[in-house]
Structure formats: C-alpha cells, structure tokens
Residue, then its C-alpha position, 0 to 999 in steps of 0.5 A: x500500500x502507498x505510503x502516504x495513503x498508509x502512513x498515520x498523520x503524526x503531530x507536526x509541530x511548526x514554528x515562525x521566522x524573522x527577517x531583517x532587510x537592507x534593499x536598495x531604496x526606490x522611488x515612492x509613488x503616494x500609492x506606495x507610501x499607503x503600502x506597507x513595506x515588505x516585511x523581510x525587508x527589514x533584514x535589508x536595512x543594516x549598513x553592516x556588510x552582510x554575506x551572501x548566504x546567512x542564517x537569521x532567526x524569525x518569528x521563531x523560525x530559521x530563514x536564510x537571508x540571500x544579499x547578492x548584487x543582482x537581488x535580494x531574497x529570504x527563505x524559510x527553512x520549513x517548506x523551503x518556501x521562498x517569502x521574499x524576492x527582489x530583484x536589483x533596482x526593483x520592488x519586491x515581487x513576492x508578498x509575505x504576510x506580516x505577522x505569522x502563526x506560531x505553529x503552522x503554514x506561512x501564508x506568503x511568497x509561494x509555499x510548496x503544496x505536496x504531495x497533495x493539493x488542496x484537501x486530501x481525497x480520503x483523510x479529512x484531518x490531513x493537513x490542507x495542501x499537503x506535508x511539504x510546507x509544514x516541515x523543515x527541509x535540507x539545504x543541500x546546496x548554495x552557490x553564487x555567480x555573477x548572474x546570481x544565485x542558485x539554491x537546492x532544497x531537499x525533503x525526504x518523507x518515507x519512500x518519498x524524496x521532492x527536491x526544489x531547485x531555485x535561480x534568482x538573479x534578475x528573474x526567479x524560476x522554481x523548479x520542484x521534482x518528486x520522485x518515490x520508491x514505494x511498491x505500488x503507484x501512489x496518487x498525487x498532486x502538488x502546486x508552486x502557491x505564489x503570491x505576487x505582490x501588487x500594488x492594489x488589486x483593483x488595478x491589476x489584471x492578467x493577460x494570456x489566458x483569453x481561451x482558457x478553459x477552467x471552472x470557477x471555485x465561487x459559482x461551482x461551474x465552468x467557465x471559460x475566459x474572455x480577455x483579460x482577468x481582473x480579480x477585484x471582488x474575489x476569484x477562485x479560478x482553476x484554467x486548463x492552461x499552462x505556459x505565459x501570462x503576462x501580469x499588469x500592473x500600471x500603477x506601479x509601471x511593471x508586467x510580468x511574464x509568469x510561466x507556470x511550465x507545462x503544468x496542467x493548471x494554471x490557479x488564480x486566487x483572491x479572496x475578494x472582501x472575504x476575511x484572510x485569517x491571520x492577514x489584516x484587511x489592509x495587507x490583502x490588497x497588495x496581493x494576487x496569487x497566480x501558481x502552478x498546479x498540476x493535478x488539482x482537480x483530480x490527482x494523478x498517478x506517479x509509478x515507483x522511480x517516476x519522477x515528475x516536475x513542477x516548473x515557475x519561472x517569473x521575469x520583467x517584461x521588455 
C-alpha cells in the first residue's frame, strides 16, 4: 500500500521566522507610501556588510537571508518556501504576510503544496495542501555567480524524496521534482502557491489566458475566459492552461511574464472582501496569487522511480 495513503498523520509541530532587510531604496509613488513595506525587508536595512548566504532567526523560525548584487531574497527553512524576492533596482515581487502563526503554514511568497493539493481525497484531518510546507527541509546546496544565485532544497518523507531547485538573479524560476520508491503507484498532486505582490488589486489584471478553459471555485461551474482577468471582488479560478501570462500592473509601471511550465493548471486566487485569517484587511490588497498546479482537480498517478516536475519561472517584461 502507498505510503502516504498508509502512513498515520503524526503531530507536526511548526514554528515562525524573522527577517531583517537592507534593499536598495526606490522611488515612492503616494500609492506606495499607503503600502506597507515588505516585511523581510527589514533584514535589508543594516549598513553592516552582510554575506551572501546567512542564517537569521524569525518569528521563531530559521530563514536564510540571500544579499547578492543582482537581488535580494529570504527563505524559510520549513517548506523551503521562498517569502521574499527582489530583484536589483526593483520592488519586491513576492508578498509575505506580516505577522505569522506560531505553529503552522506561512501564508506568503509561494509555499510548496505536496504531495497533495488542496484537501486530501480520503483523510479529512490531513493537513490542507499537503506535508511539504509544514516541515523543515535540507539545504543541500548554495552557490553564487555573477548572474546570481542558485539554491537546492531537499525533503525526504518515507519512500518519498521532492527536491526544489531555485535561480534568482534578475528573474526567479522554481523548479520542484518528486520522485518515490514505494511498491505500488501512489496518487498525487502538488502546486508552486505564489503570491505576487501588487500594488492594489483593483488595478491589476492578467493577460494570456483569453481561451482558457477552467471552472470557477465561487459559482461551482465552468467557465471559460474572455480577455483579460481582473480579480477585484474575489476569484477562485482553476484554467486548463499552462505556459505565459503576462501580469499588469500600471500603477506601479511593471508586467510580468509568469510561466507556470507545462503544468496542467494554471490557479488564480483572491479572496475578494472575504476575511484572510491571520492577514489584516489592509495587507490583502497588495496581493494576487497566480501558481502552478498540476493535478488539482483530480490527482494523478506517479509509478515507483517516476519522477515528475513542477516548473515557475517569473521575469520583467521588455
């Protein structure tokens, strides 16, 4: 029997992170200075000479602070989670929540959902969109270059091994690959969640997904997209699509291109005037998570010595 269909939930305790940051200070529009700052951005601040890579201590968790010529990031060692990027000279692309739970996810950046996504098939009181966020991961390898750097996280769970390989520079790709050797094929699904920080999501919209088949979470039917997607007022969309899409965002003058792979599914989330537990309602208007999915609706099969890969790449376009 598949191990993860075997296995007993066992109690997994989480804990928090901190971050300071010191970026480059950019030019601040008045709808900047109502945003609030990026929290990791605090690392950023100090005049002391900081390593590429150093370990901090963060609402009680480990985060591994990255200070390179071409960017800026943090990541949180449970879940591997990227929580903060920034290229140089740029504002910060991902949103991070303020305040964090003591025991649990960290909603922000893009959280690794897996081996499952979503609620589990047939285990009610499993955690929501899987183990993978909720547990400390290994840093098995980080090197800079002049382009700047490149990261691999592993996981190993029973017969199970996901690994995340990261380049960040002046673009970010995500790379998360699964593999496992249990006796039987295993049902499973996973997502690369990133939330994209925005400057008002009343102002923002998404191109690339005109066509698009999918099916609307909030009105429970299909739906199939016709031109650009604004997301004010909530959405909770699931596309047939994989490849390109271009994020707008004139207020803050930038787009850009977000290219789930060759996942099956495109997400697209926000939850609208709906309460964010653990957000202020202020925070969730900087946001728009746009991710990878594949086997989101229904998940699918993978044999023992399979390995299957999960890609997202972001960059600024010309």
């Amino acid at each position: 029997m598949c191990a993860l269909r075997a296995a007993c939930w066992l109690p997994v305790f989480f804990i928090g992170l901190p971050l300071y940051f010191s970026g480059t200070r950019l030019a601040m529009t008045s709808h900047d200075a109502q945003l609030p700052e990026h929290p990791l951005q605090r690392f950023f601040r100090s005049l002391r000479a900081r390593p590429t890579f150093e370990w901090e201590r963060y609402q009680l968790r480990d985060v591994l602070v990255i200070d390179h010529p071409q960017c800026q990031a943090v990541f949180s060692r449970q879940g591997a989670q990227l929580l903060h990027f920034q290229p140089h000279g740029q504002k910060p692309w991902l949103w991070c929540a303020a305040q964090w739970p003591q025991v649990g996810a960290i909603r922000g950046g893009v959280p690794v959902c897996w081996p499952w996504y979503g609620r589990h098939p047939g285990e009610s009181g499993w955690p929501a969109h899987g183990w993978g966020r909720l547990l400390d991961w290994k840093l098995i390898d980080s090197r800079e270059s002049e382009e700047g750097v490149s990261l691999h996280w592993r996981l190993q769970l029973w017969d199970w091994q996901v690994d995340l390989h990261a380049e960040l520079g002046q673009g970010m790709e995500l790379r998360l690959s699964t593999s496992h050797e249990d006796s039987e094929p295993c049902h499973f699904s996973h997502a690369l969640h990133a939330y994209w920080r925005i400057s008002d999501v009343a102002e923002v919209a998404l191109e690339g997904l005109d066509g698009a088949q999918g099916y609307d979470e909030l009105s429970r039917q299909a739906c199939q997209q016709q031109g650009e997607l604004r997301v004010v007022g909530g959405c909770q969309r699931v596309f047939e699509h994989a490849g390109a899409l271009q994020l707008q965002d004139p207020t803050w003058q930038r787009k850009l291109n977000i290219d789930t792979g060759d996942s099956t599914n495109t997400v697209v989330w926000h939850p609208g005037s709906r309460p964010l537990l653990g957000v202020c309602g202020s925070e969730t208007t900087g946001f728009v998570r746009v991710e990878a999915a594949s086997g989101s609706g229904d998940a699918f099969s993978l044999n023992p010595g399979e390995q299957v890969q999960l890609k997202l790449q972001a960059s600024l376009a010309g």
